[in-house]
KEKE-3310 file (N, C-alpha, C; in steps of 0.2 Angstrom, whole numbers, plus 5000, padded with zeros to 4 digits):
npx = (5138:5122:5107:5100:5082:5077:5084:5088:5083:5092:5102:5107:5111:5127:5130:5137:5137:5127:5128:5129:5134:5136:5143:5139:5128:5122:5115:5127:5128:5140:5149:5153:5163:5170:5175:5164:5153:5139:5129:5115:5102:5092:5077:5069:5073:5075:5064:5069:5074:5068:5058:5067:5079:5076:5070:5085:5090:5083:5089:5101:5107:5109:5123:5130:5139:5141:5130:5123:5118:5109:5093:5093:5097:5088:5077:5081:5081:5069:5061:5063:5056:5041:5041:5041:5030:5020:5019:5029:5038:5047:5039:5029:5017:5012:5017:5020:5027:5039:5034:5021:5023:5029:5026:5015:5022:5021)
npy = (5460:5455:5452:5439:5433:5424:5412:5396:5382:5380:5386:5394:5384:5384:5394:5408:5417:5434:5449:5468:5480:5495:5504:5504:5503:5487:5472:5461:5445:5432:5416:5399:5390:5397:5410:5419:5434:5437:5451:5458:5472:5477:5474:5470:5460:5448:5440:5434:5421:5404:5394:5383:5395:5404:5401:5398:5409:5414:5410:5414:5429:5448:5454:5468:5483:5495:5503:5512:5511:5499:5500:5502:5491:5481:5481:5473:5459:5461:5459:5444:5440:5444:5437:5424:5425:5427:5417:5421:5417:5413:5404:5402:5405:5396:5396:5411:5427:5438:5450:5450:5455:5468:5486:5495:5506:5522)
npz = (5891:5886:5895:5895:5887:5897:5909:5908:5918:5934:5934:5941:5950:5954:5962:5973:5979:5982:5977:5980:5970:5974:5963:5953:5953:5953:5955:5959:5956:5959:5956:5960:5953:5942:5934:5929:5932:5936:5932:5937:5930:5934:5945:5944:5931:5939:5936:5928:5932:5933:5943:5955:5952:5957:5971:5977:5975:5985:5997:5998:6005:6002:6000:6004:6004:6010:6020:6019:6006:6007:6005:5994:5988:5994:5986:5976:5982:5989:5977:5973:5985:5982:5968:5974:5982:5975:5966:5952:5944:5930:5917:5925:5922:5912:5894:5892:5894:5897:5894:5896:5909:5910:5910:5900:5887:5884)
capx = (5134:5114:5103:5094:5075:5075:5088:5090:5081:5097:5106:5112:5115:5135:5129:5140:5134:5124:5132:5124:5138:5137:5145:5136:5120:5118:5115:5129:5128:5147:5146:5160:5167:5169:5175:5159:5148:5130:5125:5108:5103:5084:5077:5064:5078:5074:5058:5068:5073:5064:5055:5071:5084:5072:5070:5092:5090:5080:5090:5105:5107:5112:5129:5130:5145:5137:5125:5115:5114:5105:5090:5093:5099:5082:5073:5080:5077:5060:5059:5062:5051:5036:5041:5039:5025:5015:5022:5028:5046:5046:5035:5026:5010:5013:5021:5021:5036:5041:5031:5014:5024:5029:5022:5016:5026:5016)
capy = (5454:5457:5445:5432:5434:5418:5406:5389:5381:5377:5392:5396:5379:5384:5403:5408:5423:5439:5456:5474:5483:5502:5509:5504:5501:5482:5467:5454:5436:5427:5406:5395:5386:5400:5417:5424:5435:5439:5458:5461:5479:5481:5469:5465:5454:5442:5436:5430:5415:5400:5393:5384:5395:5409:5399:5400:5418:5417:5406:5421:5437:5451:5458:5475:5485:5502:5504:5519:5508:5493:5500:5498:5482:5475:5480:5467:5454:5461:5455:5440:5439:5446:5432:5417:5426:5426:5410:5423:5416:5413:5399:5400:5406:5394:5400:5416:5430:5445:5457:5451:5458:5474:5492:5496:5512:5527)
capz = (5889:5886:5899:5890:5891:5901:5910:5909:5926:5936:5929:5948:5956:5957:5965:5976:5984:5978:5980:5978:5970:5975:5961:5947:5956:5950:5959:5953:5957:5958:5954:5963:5948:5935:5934:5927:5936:5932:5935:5936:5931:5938:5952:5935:5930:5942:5935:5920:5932:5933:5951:5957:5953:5961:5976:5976:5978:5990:6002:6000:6009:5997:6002:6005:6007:6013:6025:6017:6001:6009:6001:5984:5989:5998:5980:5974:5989:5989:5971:5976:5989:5979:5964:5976:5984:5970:5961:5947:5940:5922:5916:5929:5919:5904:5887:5894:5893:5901:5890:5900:5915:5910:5911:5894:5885:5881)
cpx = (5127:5112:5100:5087:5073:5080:5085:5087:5088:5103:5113:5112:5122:5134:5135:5139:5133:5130:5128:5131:5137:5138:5142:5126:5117:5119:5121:5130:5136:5147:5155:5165:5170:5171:5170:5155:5141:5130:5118:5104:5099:5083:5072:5067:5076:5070:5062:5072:5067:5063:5064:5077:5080:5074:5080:5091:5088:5085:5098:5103:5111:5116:5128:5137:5147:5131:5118:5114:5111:5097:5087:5093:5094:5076:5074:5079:5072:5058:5058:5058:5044:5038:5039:5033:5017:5016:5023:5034:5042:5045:5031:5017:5012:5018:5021:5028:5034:5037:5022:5015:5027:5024:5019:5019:5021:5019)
cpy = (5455:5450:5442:5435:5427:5414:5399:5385:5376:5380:5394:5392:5380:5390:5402:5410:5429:5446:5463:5479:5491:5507:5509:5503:5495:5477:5461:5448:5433:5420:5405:5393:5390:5407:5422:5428:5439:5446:5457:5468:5483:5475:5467:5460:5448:5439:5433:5422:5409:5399:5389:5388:5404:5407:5398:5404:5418:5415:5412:5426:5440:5453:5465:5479:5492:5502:5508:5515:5500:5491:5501:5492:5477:5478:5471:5460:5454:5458:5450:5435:5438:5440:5425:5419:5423:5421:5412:5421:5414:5405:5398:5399:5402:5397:5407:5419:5436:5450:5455:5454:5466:5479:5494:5504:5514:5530)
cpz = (5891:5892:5895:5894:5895:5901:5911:5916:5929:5937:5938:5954:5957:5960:5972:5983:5979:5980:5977:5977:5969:5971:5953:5950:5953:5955:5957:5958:5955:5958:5957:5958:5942:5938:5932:5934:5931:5935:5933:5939:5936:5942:5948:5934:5936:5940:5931:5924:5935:5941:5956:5957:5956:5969:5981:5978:5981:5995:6002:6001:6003:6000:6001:6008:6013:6016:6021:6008:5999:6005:5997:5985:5991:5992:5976:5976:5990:5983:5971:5980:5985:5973:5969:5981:5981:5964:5952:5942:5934:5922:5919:5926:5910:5899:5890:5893:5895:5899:5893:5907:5915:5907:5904:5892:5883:5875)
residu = (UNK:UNK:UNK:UNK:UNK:UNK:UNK:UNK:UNK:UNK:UNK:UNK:UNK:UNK:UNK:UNK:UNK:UNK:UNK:UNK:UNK:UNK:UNK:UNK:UNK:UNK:UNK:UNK:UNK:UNK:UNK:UNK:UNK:UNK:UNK:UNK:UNK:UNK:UNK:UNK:UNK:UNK:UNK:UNK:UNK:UNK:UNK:UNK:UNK:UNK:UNK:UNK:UNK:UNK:UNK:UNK:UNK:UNK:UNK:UNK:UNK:UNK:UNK:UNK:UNK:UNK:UNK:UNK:UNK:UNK:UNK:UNK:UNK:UNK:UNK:UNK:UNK:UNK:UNK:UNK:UNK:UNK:UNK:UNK:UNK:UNK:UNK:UNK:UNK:UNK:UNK:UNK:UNK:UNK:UNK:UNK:UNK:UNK:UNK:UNK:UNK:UNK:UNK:UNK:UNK:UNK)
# end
């Protein structure tokens, strides 16, 4: 299932707990009510939520089931961090979209 270029503000009020799954190297988010789980593939994907459900990520610890792969895992916690650092979740710079945040392709 592709990510949307931007969720919903609220998107991860039922969040459960993050997890850093080792074998695919993705971050997946579990929700209490629902069997879905959100992977996200790059720690970029975070920009695509909004201020509250950013400020949600922040207040979980990413799970980690490996030791030696904690530092994948605090990429995307740092992502996190750096999005509420610099008040960058999505909308935050008006009508803006992801494409003023990435690298340009050569």
């Amino acid at each position: 299932m592709p990510i949307p270029q931007h969720f919903r503000e609220g998107y991860l009020d039922n969040m459960e707990f993050s997890a850093f799954d080792d074998e695919t190297a993705t971050a997946a988010i579990k929700f209490k009510d629902i069997e879905h789980v959100l992977r996200l593939i790059s720690a970029k994907d975070h920009r695509r939520f909004r201020e509250r459900d950013t400020r949600t990520l922040s207040h979980h610890q990413i799970i980690c089931r490996k030791d030696v792969m904690e530092a994948a895992a605090k990429e995307f916690t740092g992502m996190v961090a750096t999005i509420i650092n610099g008040r960058l979740w999505m909308g935050s710079m008006g009508r803006s979209d992801l494409k003023l945040y990435e690298k340009p392709t050569e």
